[in-house]
Steps between C-alpha positions, in 0.01 A plus 500: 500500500607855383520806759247651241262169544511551914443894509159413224397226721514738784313813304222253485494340874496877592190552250363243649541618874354821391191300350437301774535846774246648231211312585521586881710825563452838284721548208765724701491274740518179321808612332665628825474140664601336177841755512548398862562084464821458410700226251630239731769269352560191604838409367688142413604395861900388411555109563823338378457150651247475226578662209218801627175279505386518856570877496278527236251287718510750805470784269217322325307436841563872561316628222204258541457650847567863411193379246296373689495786809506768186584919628793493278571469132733206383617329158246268288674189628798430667704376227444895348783655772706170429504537149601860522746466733656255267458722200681773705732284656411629867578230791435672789658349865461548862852699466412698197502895570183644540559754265545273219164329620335812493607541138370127427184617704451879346647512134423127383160370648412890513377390890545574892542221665750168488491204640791294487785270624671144483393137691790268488558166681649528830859312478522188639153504632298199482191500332273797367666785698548838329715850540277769456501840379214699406517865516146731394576881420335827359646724222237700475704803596808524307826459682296436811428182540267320789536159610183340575655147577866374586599167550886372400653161527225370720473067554187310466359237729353375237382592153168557591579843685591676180179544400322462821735719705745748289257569201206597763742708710598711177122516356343576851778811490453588151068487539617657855212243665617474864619149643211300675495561870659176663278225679499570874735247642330212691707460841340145512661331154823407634263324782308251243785466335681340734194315666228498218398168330633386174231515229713282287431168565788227491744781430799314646464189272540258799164330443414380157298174369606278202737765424256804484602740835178591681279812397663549145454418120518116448650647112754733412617666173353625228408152392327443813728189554512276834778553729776312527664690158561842516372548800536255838538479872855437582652475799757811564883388380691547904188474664301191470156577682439774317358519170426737244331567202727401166504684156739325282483686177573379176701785253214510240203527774736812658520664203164457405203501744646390809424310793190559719364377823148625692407418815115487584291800538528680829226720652555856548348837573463775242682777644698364758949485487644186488880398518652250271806341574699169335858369460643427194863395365573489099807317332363743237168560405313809561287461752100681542197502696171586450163502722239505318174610652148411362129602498219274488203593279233322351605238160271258254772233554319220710778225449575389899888483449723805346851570370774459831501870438165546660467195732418547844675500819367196615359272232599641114161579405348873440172571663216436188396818302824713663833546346810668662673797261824632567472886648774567621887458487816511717785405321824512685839449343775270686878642585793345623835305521427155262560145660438626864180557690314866436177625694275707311250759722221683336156646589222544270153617567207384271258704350311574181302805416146267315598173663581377870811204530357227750788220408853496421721228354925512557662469144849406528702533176813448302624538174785690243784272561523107611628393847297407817286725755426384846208641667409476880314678804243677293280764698211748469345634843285810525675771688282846463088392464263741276514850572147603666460740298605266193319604202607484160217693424275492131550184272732571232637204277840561565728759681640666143078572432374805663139448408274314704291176484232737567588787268519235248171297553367893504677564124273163425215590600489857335639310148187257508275757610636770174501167288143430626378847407616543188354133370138679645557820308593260174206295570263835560660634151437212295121514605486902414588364129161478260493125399638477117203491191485190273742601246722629762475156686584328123826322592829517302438138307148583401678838366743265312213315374274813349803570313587144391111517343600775280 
């Protein structure tokens, strides 16, 4: 893309603005708020390790979100600042002067704003952990620039907190929307952590029958296969009366879809903090966890046994006319030194904005390279119960929706109402019209056949 092609692509978005403040605001003023949003760009994030592809990715996700949350004017598409910052040559760095930014910024994109940086592998760091720069900064006033968000050489837990974490921070600064005021802490957590029950049943492994350990999947994989394969008891190498859960994983099922193992559902309360907590040790797969949490609602399936992904706790079958649907999600990404024992520690609190979670289900996982994970003590106790004053107030379908179930069965009911009205004021119309005379009646063939006669 030519610098021409960008600055015409903009003369239109700006058009457009102006259109859409036009139907709302009074000329002068529809042109003054169009004037005020600025060009944001989101720029090629640099990424040696791989040749500039998951760079591309973060500034990718950028622009989605900068889409989706609109106030500010941005390319097309993504690929339209890659393609002119390859045109142009222009690499831009975490250490690259912010003058020559601003003339990246000002003079070639003809914008305010930049967004850019670098994600790189940390060395010698095992699995999916990043260094991270991202820096966010206004030229709207020349030779005076203002940084709206900073952050240089910074290390990721886990990959996960790159959107989640740094690209939040810099778009809650740049939309200047003020953090969320922090969850009173609950002086009592630490209590039921350390005395609460165990939800997950059989977490230890020590009790299992015909090779299946008590209150998990009798299957695991993606095939659904018995134990005794991929996945088995074992007794711990060094300690014989303990045992542990076994993923032995073959190189093709790593580097395809992996090795999974559920155990059954658990009940839980919508609302409420719980703590998970497992050890793990990895000759050198990576490692994952999920908890999945599930709604029950009304189904047409009457069939008395179900998939091992829906059996319950106590006998495999699902109740008849319910099914369970995944509604929420906590997925939780596992650190640490291979071929020695790890703990992982995470809370999660279950919620959903149309639905309510009742049951939750432990997914342990493995995959990307072969080798063997050993998995033991698995936990999840409740630490903080509902707030009182829990409410997560009107239905909406998901947390990214801002309209309401109601708004929406509302927007329904006026449609079928308007569609209702205007098939009565057809229906009223077509009666006004004088019914047609013989000859007017006289149908196309007959036509055909008067003139035929001639």
């Amino acid at each position: 893309m030519s610098l021409q092609q960008f600055c015409v692509r903009r003369v239109v978005l700006a058009v457009t603005v102006v259109a859409m403040f036009a139907t709302v605001l009074p000329a002068a003023e529809a042109e003054k708020a169009a004037k005020e949003q600025k060009v944001v760009i989101p720029f090629p994030l640099i990424s040696k390790f791989d040749q500039g592809r998951y760079g591309q990715m973060v500034a990718d996700m950028v622009w989605k979100k900068l889409s989706r949350d609109k106030g500010f004017l941005i390319p097309d598409s993504p690929d339209d600042a890659k393609d002119l910052c390859a045109t142009n040559g222009i690499k831009l760095g975490p250490d690259t002067p912010l003058p020559e930014v601003e003339e990246a910024v000002r003079k070639t994109f003809d914008a305010q704003i930049g967004i850019w940086g670098s994600v790189e592998l940390a060395p010698g760091a095992e699995n999916e952990i990043y260094d991270l720069s991202l820096r966010c900064v206004d030229f709207s006033t020349p030779g005076e620039p203002k940084v709206i968000y900073e952050k240089i050489g910074v290390r990721t837990n886990s990959v996960s907190e790159i959107p989640h974490l740094y690209v939040k921070e810099m778009l809650d600064k740049l939309y200047q929307r003020a953090a969320p005021a922090p969850r009173g802490v609950d002086p009592g957590a630490e209590a039921r952590w350390k005395k609460g029950k165990n939800l997950v049943v059989g977490g230890d492994f020590e009790q299992s029958s015909r090779g299946v350990p008590k209150g998990w999947e009798p299957r695991a994989g993606q095939q659904r296969e018995p134990l005794g394969n991929l996945v088995r008891v074992v007794t711990e190498g060094g300690n014989e009366s303990n045992h542990v859960i076994r993923f032995t994983i073959p190189r093709a099922v790593a580097e395809a879809e992996g090795v999974m193992y559920y155990s059954l559902p658990i009940p839980i309360r919508e609302g409420a903090t719980y703590r998970f907590q497992c050890r793990w040790r990895s000759t050198s797969p990576s490692p994952k966890v999920f908890i999945k949490c599930y709604d029950e609602m009304p189904s047409d399936y009457k069939g008395a046994k179900k998939a091992a992904d829906e059996s319950d706790t106590s006998s495999g079958t699902q109740k008849s006319g319910m099914d369970r649907r995944e509604v929420y999600r906590s997925q939780q990404n596992l650190y640490g030194k291979p071929n020695q024992w790890n703990t992982q520690t995470q809370d999660f609190t279950p919620k959903h904005t149309k639905y309510s979670p009742k049951f939750a289900r432990v997914m342990l996982y493995g995959y990307l390279t072969e080798g063997v994970i050993d998995w033991d003590d698995v936990v999840i106790k409740e630490i903080s119960p509902p707030p009182a004053d829990f409410d997560k107030g009107d239905k909406r379908h998901s947390q990214a929706s801002k309209v309401t179930m109601k708004e929406m069965e509302e927007n329904e009911r006026r449609g079928d109402e308007s569609r209702e009205a205007i098939r009565r004021e057809n229906r009223a119309e077509s009666k006004k019209k004088p019914p047609k005379s013989n000859g007017e009646s006289k149908t196309r063939k007959d036509k055909d056949s008067d003139d035929d006669s001639q």
